[in-house]
C-alpha positions as protocol buffer text, in pm:
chain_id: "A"
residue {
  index: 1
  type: UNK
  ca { x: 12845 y: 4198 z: 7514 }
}
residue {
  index: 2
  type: UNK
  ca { x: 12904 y: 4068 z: 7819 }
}
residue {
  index: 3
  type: UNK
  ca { x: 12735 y: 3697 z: 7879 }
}
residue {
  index: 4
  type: UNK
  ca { x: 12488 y: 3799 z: 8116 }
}
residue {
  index: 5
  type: UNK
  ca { x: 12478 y: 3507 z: 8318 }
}
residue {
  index: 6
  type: UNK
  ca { x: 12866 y: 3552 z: 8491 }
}
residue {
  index: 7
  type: UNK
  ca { x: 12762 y: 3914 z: 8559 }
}
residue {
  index: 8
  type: UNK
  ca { x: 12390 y: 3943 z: 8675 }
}
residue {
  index: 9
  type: UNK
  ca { x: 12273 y: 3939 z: 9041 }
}
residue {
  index: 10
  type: UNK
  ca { x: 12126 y: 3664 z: 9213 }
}
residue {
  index: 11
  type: UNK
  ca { x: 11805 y: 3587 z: 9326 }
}
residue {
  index: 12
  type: UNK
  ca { x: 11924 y: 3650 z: 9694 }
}
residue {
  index: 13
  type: UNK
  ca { x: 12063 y: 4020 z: 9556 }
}
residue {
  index: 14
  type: UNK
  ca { x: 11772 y: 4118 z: 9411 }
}
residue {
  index: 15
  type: UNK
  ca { x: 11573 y: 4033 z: 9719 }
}
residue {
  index: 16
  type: UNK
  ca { x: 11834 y: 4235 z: 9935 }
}
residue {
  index: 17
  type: UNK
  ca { x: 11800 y: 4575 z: 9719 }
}
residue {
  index: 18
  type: UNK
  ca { x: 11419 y: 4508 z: 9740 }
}
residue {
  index: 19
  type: UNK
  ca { x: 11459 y: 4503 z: 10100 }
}
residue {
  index: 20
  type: UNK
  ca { x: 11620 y: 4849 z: 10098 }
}
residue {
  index: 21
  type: UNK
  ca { x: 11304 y: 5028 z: 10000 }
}
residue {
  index: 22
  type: UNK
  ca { x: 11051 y: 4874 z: 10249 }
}
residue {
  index: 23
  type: UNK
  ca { x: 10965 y: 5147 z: 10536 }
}
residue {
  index: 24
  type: UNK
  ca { x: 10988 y: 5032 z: 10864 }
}
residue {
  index: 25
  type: UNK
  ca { x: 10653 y: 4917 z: 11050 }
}
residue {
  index: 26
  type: UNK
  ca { x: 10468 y: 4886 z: 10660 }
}
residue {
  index: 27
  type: UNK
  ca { x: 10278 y: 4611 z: 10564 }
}
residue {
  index: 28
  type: UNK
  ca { x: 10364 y: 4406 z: 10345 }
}
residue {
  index: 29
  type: UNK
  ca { x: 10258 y: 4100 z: 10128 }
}
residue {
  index: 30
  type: UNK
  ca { x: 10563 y: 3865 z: 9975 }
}
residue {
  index: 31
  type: UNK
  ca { x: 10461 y: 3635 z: 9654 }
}
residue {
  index: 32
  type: UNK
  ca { x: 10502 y: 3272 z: 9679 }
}
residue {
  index: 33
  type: UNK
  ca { x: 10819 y: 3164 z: 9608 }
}
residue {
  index: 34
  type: UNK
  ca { x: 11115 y: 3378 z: 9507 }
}
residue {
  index: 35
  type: UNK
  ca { x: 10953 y: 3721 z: 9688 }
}
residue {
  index: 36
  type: UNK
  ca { x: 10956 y: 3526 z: 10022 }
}
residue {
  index: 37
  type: UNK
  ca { x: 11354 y: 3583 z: 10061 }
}
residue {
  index: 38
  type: UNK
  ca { x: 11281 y: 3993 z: 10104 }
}
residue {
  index: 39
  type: UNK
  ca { x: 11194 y: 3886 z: 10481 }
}
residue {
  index: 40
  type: UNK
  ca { x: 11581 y: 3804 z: 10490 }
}
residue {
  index: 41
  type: UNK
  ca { x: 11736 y: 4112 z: 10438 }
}
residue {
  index: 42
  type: UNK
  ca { x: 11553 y: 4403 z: 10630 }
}
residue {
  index: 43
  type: UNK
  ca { x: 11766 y: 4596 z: 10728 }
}
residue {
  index: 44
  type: UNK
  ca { x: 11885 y: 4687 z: 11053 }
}
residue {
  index: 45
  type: UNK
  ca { x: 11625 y: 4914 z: 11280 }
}
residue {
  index: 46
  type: UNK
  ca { x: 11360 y: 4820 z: 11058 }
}
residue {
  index: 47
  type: UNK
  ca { x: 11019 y: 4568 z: 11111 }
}
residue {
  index: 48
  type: UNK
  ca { x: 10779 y: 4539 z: 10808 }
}
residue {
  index: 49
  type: UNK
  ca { x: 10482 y: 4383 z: 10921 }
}
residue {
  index: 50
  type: UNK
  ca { x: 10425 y: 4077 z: 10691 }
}
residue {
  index: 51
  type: UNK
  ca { x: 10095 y: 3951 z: 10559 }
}
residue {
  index: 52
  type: UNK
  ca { x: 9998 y: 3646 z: 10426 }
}
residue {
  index: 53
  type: UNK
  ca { x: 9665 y: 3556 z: 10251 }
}
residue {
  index: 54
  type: UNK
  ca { x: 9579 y: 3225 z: 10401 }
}
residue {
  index: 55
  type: UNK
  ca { x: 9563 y: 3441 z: 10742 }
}
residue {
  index: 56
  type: UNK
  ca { x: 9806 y: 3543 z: 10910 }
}
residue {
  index: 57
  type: UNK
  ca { x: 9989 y: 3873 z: 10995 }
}
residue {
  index: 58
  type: UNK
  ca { x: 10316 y: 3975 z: 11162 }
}
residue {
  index: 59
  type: UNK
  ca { x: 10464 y: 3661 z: 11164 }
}
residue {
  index: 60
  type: UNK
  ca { x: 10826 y: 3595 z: 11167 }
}
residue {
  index: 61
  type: UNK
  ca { x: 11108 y: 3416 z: 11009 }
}
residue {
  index: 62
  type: UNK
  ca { x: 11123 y: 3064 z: 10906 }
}
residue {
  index: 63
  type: UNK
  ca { x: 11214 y: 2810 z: 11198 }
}
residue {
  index: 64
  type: UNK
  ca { x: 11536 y: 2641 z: 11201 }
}
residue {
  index: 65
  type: UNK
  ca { x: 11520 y: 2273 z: 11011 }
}
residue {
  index: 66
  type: UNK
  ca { x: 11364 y: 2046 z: 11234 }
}
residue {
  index: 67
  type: UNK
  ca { x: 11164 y: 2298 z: 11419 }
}
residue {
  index: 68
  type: UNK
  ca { x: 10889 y: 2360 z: 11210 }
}
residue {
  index: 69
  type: UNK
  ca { x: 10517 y: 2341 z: 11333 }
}
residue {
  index: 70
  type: UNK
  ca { x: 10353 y: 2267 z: 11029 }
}
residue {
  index: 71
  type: UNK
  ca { x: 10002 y: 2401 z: 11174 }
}
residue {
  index: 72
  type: UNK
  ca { x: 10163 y: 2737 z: 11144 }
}
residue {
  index: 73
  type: UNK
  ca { x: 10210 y: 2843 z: 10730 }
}
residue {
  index: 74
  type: UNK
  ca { x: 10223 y: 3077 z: 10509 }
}
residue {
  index: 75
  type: UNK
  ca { x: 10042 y: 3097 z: 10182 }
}
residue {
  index: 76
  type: UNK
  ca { x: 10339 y: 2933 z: 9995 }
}
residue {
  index: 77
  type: UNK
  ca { x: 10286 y: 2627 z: 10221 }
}
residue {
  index: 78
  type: UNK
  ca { x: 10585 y: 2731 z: 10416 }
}
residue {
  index: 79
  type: UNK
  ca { x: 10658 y: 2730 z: 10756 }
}
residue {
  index: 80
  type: UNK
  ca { x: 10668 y: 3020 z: 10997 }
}
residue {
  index: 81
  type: UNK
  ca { x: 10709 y: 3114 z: 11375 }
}
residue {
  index: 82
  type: UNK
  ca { x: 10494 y: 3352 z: 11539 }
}
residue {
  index: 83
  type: UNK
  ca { x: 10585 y: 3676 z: 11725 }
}
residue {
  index: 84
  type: UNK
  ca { x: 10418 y: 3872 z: 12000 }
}
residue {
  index: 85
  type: UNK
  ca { x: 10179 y: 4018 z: 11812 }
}
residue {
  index: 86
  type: UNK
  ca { x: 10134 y: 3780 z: 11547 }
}
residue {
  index: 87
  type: UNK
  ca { x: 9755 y: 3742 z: 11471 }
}
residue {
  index: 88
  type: UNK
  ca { x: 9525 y: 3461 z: 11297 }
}
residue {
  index: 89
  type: UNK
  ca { x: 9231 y: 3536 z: 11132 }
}
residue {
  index: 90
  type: UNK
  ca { x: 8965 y: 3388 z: 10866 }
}
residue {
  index: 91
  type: UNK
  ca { x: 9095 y: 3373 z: 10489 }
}
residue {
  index: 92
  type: UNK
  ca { x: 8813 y: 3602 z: 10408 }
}
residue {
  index: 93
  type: UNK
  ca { x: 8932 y: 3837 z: 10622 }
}
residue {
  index: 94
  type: UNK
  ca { x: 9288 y: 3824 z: 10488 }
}
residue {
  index: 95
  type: UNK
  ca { x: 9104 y: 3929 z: 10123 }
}
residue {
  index: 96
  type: UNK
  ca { x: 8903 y: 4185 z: 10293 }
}
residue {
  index: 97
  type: UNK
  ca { x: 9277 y: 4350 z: 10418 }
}
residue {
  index: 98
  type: UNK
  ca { x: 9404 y: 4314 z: 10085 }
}
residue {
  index: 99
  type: UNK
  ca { x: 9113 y: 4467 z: 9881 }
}
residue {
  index: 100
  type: UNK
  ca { x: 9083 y: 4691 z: 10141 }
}
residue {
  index: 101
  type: UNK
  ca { x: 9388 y: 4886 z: 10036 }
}
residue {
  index: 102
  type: UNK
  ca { x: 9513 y: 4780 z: 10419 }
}
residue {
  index: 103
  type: UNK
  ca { x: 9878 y: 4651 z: 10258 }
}
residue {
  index: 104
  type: UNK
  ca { x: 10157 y: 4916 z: 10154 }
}
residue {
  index: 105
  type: UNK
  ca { x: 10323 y: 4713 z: 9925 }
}
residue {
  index: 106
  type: UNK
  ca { x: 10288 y: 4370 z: 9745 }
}
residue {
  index: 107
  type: UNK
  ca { x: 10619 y: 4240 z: 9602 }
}
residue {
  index: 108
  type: UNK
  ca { x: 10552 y: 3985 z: 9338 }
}
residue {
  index: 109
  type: UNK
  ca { x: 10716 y: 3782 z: 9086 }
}
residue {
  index: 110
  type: UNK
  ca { x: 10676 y: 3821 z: 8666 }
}
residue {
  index: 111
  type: UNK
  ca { x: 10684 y: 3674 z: 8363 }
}
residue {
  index: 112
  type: UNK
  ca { x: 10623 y: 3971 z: 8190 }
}
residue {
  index: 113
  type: UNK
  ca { x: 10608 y: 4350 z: 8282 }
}
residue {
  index: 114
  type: UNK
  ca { x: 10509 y: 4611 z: 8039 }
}
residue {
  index: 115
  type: UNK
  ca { x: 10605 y: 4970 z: 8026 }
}
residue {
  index: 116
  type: UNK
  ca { x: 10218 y: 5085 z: 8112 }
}
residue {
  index: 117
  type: UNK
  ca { x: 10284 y: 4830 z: 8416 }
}
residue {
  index: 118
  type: UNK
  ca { x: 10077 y: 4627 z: 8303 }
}
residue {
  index: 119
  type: UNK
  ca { x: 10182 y: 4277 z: 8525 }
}
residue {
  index: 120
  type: UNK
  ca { x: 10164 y: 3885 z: 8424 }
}
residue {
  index: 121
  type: UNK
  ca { x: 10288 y: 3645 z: 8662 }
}
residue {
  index: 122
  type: UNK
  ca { x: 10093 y: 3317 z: 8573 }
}
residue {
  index: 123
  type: UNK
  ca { x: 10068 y: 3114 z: 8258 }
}
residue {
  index: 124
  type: UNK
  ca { x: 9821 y: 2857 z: 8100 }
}
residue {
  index: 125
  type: UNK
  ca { x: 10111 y: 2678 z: 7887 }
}
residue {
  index: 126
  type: UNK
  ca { x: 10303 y: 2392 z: 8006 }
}
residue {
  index: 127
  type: UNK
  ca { x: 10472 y: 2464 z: 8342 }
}
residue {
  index: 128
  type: UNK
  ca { x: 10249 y: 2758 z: 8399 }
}
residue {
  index: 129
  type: UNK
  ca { x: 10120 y: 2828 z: 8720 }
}
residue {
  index: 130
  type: UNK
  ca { x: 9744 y: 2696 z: 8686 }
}
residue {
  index: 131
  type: UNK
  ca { x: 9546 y: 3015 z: 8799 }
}
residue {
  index: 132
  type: UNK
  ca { x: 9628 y: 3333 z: 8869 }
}
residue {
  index: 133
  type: UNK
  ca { x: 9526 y: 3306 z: 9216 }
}
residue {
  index: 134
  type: UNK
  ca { x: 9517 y: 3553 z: 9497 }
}
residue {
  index: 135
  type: UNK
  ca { x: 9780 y: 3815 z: 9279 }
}
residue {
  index: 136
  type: UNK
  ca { x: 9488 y: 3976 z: 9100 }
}
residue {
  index: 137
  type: UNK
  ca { x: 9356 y: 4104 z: 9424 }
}
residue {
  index: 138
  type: UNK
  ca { x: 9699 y: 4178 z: 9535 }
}
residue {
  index: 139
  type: UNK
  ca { x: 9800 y: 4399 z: 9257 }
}
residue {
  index: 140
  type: UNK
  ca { x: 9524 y: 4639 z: 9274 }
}
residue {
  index: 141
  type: UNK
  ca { x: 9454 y: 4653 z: 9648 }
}
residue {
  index: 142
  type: UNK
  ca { x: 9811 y: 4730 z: 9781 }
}
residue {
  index: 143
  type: UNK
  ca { x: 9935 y: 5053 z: 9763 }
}
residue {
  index: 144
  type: UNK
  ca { x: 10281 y: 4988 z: 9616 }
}
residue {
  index: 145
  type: UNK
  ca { x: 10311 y: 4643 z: 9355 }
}
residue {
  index: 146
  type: UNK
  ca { x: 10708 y: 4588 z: 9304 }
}
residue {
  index: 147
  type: UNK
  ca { x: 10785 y: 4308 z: 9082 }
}
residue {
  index: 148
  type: UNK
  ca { x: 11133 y: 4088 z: 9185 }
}
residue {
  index: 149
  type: UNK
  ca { x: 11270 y: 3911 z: 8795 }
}
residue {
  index: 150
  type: UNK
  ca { x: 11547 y: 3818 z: 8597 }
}
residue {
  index: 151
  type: UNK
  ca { x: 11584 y: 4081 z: 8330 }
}
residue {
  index: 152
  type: UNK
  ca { x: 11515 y: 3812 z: 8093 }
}
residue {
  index: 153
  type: UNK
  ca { x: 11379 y: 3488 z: 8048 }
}
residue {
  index: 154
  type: UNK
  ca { x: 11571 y: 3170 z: 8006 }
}
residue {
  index: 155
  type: UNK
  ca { x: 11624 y: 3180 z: 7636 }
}
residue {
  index: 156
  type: UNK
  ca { x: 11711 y: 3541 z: 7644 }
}
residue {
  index: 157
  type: UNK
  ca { x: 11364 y: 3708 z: 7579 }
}
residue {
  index: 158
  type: UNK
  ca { x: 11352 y: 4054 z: 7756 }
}
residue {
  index: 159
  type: UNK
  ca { x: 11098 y: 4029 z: 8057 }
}
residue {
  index: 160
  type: UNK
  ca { x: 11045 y: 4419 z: 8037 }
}
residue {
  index: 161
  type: UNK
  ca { x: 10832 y: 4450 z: 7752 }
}
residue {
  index: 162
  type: UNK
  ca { x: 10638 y: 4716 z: 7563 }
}
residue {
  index: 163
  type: UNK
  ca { x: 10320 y: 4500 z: 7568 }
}
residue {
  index: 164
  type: UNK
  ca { x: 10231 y: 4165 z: 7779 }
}
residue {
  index: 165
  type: UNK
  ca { x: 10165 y: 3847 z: 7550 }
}
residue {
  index: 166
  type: UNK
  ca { x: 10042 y: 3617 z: 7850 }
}
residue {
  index: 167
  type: UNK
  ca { x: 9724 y: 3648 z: 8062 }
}
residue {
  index: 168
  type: UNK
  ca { x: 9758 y: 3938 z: 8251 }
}
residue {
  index: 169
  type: UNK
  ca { x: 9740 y: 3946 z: 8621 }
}
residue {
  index: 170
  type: UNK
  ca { x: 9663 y: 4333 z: 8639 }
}
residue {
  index: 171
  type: UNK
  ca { x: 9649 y: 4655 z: 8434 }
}
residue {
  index: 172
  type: UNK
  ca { x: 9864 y: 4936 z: 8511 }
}
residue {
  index: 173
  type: UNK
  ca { x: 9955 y: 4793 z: 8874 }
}
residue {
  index: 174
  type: UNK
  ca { x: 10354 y: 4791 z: 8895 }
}
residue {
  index: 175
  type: UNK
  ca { x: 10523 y: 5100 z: 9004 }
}
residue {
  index: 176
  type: UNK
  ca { x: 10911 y: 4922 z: 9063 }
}
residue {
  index: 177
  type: UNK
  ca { x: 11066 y: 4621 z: 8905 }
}
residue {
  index: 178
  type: UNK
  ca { x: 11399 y: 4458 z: 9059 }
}
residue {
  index: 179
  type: UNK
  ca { x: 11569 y: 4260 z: 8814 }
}
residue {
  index: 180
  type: UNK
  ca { x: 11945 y: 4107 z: 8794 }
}
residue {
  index: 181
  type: UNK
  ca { x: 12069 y: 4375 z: 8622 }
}
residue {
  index: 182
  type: UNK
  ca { x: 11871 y: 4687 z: 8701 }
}
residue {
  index: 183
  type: UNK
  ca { x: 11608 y: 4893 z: 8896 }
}
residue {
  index: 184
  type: UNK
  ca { x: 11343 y: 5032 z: 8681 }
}
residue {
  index: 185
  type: UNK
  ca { x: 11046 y: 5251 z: 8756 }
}
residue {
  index: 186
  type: UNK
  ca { x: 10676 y: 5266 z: 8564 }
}
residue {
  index: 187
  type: UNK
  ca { x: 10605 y: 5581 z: 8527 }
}
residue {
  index: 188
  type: UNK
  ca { x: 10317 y: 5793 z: 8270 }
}
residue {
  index: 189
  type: UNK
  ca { x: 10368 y: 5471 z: 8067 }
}
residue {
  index: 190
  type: UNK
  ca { x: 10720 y: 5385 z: 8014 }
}
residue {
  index: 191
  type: UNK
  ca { x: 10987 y: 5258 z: 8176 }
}
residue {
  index: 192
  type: UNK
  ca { x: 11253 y: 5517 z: 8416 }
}
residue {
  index: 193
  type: UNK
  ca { x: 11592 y: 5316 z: 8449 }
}
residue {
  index: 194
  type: UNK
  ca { x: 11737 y: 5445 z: 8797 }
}
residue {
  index: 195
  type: UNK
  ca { x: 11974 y: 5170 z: 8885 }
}
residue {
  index: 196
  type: UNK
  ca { x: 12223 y: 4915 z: 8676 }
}
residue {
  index: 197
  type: UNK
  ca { x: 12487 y: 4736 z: 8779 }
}
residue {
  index: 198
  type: UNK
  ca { x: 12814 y: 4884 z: 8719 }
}
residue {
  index: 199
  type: UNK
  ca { x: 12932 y: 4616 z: 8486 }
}
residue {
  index: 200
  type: UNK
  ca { x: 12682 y: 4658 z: 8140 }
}
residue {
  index: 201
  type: UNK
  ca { x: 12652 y: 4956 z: 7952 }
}
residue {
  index: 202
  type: UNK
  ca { x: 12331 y: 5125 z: 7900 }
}
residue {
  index: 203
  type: UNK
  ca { x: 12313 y: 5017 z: 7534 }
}
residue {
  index: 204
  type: UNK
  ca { x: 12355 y: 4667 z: 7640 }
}
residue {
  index: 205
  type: UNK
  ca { x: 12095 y: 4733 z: 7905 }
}
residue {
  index: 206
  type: UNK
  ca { x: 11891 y: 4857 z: 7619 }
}
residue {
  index: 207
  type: UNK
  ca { x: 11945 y: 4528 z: 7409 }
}
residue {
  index: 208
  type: UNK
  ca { x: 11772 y: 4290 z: 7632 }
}
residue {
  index: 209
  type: UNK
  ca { x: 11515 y: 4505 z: 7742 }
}
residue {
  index: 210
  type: UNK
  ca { x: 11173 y: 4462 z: 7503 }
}
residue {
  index: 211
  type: UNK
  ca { x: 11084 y: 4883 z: 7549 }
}
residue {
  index: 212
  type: UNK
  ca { x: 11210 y: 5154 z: 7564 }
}
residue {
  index: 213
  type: UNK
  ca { x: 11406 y: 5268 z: 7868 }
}
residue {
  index: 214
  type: UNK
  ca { x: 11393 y: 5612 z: 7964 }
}
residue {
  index: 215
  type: UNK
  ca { x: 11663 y: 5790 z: 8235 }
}
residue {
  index: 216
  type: UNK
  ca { x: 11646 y: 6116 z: 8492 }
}
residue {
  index: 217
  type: UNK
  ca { x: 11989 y: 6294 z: 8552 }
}
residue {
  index: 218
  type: UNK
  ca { x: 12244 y: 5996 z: 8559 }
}
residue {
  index: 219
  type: UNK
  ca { x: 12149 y: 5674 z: 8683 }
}
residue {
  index: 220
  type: UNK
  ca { x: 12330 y: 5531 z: 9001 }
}
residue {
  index: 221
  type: UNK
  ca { x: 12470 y: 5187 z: 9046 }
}
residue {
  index: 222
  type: UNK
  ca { x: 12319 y: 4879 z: 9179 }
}
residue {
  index: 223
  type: UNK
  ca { x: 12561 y: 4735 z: 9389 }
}
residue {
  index: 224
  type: UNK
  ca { x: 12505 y: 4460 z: 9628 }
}
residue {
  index: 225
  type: UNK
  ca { x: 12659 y: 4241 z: 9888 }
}
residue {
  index: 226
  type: UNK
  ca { x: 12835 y: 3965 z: 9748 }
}
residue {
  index: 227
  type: UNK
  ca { x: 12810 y: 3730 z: 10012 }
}
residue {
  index: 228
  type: UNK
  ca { x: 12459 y: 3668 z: 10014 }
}
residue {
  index: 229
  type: UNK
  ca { x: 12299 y: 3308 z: 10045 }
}
């Protein structure tokens, strides 16, 4: 097979087809870190309405280098401009929103996703994020939870698994999963390949995924723009 490094998307490609499936004027919530590029690549026409848990909604993108006013974050600690419309409110307010079911969708990193969608995105072992934070709200009060991931982990180890072995941020919470080499859906407890990019076959697909994956008619390709940055 294939080394999966020289033919997997990158981080910035994932994001973009993530972007694809937003509606326009929905509300959304981005994950620290690698989520955050999605805000890059709406496309054209369209205006999700971003959240962010320390307080803040409909902001907009980051300010050029040099430019930032660091008064005005996001929950990642990074900074943001604001738009007309752009509102400020108490953190406890920003919880009440999310556990509200007020968000559409919540787009969050993984560690580990399991065919029942079962999510964990945090970690008590060395390097692990310390606590799993504001995600466990997240993941059961938005409407939609998409997960953005490598396929697999560093050493190899499928991501996409048929049961989570870390902590678990949520039970039965992801509906989509982006990954570098495919778009996979959660649904009645397995996993419904829809998307893979054009250059692995669906038995090497198969290989470095940790579950079964399950396919609908034929599955179409995952293609995206190479120049992304």
């Amino acid at each position: 097979m294939t080394e999966i490094s020289k033919i997997k998307l990158s981080n910035a490609q994932i994001a973009w087809r993530a972007a694809q499936d937003i509606p326009d004027g929905a509300y959304v919530n981005l994950g620290i870190g690698f989520p955050e590029m999605v805000a890059r690549f709406q496309p054209d026409g369209r205006q999700a309405i971003f959240h962010t848990e320390n307080g803040v909604l409909d902001f907009g993108p980051a300010p050029e280098p040099g430019r930032e006013d660091w008064d005005l974050i996001n929950a990642g600690k990074k900074a943001i401009t604001v738009r007309p419309g752009t509102a400020f409110f108490h953190h406890a307010d920003s919880f009440a929103m999310v556990r509200g079911g007020h968000l559409d969708v919540a787009i969050l990193g993984a560690y580990q996703v399991a065919q029942t969608g079962d999510l964990a995105n945090w970690s008590t072992g060395r390097g692990g994020v310390p606590a799993v934070g504001g995600a466990m709200d997240l993941v059961h009060g938005a409407k939609r939870v998409a997960v953005l991931t490598d396929h697999v982990t560093k050493s190899g180890a499928p991501k996409l698994v048929d049961r989570c072995t870390l902590p678990l941020t949520g039970l039965g919470c992801v509906t989509r999963v982006y990954t570098s080499l495919a778009v996979v859906d959660v649904e009645e407890g397995h996993f419904l390949l829809r998307e893979k990019i054009p250059t692995i076959t669906l038995d090497a697909l198969q290989q470095v995924t940790g579950a079964p994956l399950h396919a609908e008619g034929q599955v179409a390709e995952l293609v995206a723009p190479e120049d992304l940055a």
